[in-house]
Structures are given as C-alpha cells and as structure tokens.
Phi, psi and omega in degrees: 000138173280146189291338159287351179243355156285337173268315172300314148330280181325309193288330165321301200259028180255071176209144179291311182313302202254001169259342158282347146311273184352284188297337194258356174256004172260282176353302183301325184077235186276308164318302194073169148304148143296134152322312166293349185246017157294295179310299242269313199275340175286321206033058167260151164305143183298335178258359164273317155335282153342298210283342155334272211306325177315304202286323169294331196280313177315312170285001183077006158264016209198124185232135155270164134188151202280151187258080186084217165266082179194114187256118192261177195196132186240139179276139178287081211282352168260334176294308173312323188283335188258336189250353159303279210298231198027284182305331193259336171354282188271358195278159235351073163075051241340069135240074177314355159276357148297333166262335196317334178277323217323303186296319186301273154018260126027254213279345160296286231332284139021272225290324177325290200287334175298296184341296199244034117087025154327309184317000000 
C-alpha cells in the first residue's frame, strides 16, 4: 500500500460511525452483512449509511456485492492487511522480530482490559 491510499484508509475510520462499521464486518467475518442490518445495528439511517459504506469501500476495507435487491458488504481483510504492513512497515528499525507479536498482542488487548476491569 502506498502513502496516499493509506492516508485515504485512515481517514475512512477516523469517523465514530464508520470505524464502528468496520469493526463490526471484521467482527461479521467473511459472510458480511446487509446493509440493512448494518444500519439497523449500527442505528443510523439507511441512506446515511449508504454514504458511511462508500467511503469505506472507496477506501479499500470494506467490498460489496449484490444480493437480489440486497447488497451484503464484507470488510476487506486484504485492504486491512495493506494498511496493517503500511504502518508496520518501518517498525522498530527493520527488525521485525520486535514486532513480531505486536498483532497478536493487540488483538488480546480486549480480553485484558475486561480482566483487569478496563472496559
């Protein structure tokens, strides 16, 4: 990924609305979403939605496609995946085996802060 599409990524989720879109079709997994049970669960409007999902799509995390008159929408674990390495790029001076966990980690963050009552 390139510094201009990574900066159009960022820019996507630096919104309340559409990085909780996000988290919830990487949460949703491969399957995805409706559009509609997006909005509904997110509890936003449906065409204010519409315009949320654009800007993700636009930005490469988020891929449609339709169903009937029904559009499901998946978050793009390759798009994530490029603006991940992007970020991780330079870290800690390429040595990556300083980072190596860094996601794993991470992705604990979570289970942690419930633990010790974070939440």
């Amino acid at each position: 990924m390139d510094q201009p599409r990574a900066v159009a990524a960022l820019a996507a989720l630096a919104q309340d609305t559409r990085l909780a879109v996000f988290r919830l079709l990487v949460r949703a997994g491969p399957d995805g979403m409706i559009a509609g049970a997006i909005a509904e669960h997110i509890g936003t409007p449906g065409s204010t939605m519409s315009h949320h999902l654009a800007t993700l799509e636009r930005a490469g995390l988020v891929v449609s496609g339709r169903e009937s008159r029904l559009i499901r929408y998946t978050a793009n674990f390759e798009g994530m995946r490029g603006l991940l390495g992007f970020l991780m790029a330079d870290c800690c001076q390429g040595n990556p085996a300083l980072c190596d966990n860094l996601l794993a980690v991470a992705a604990c963050q979570p289970a942690l802060a419930a633990t010790h009552g974070n939440v």
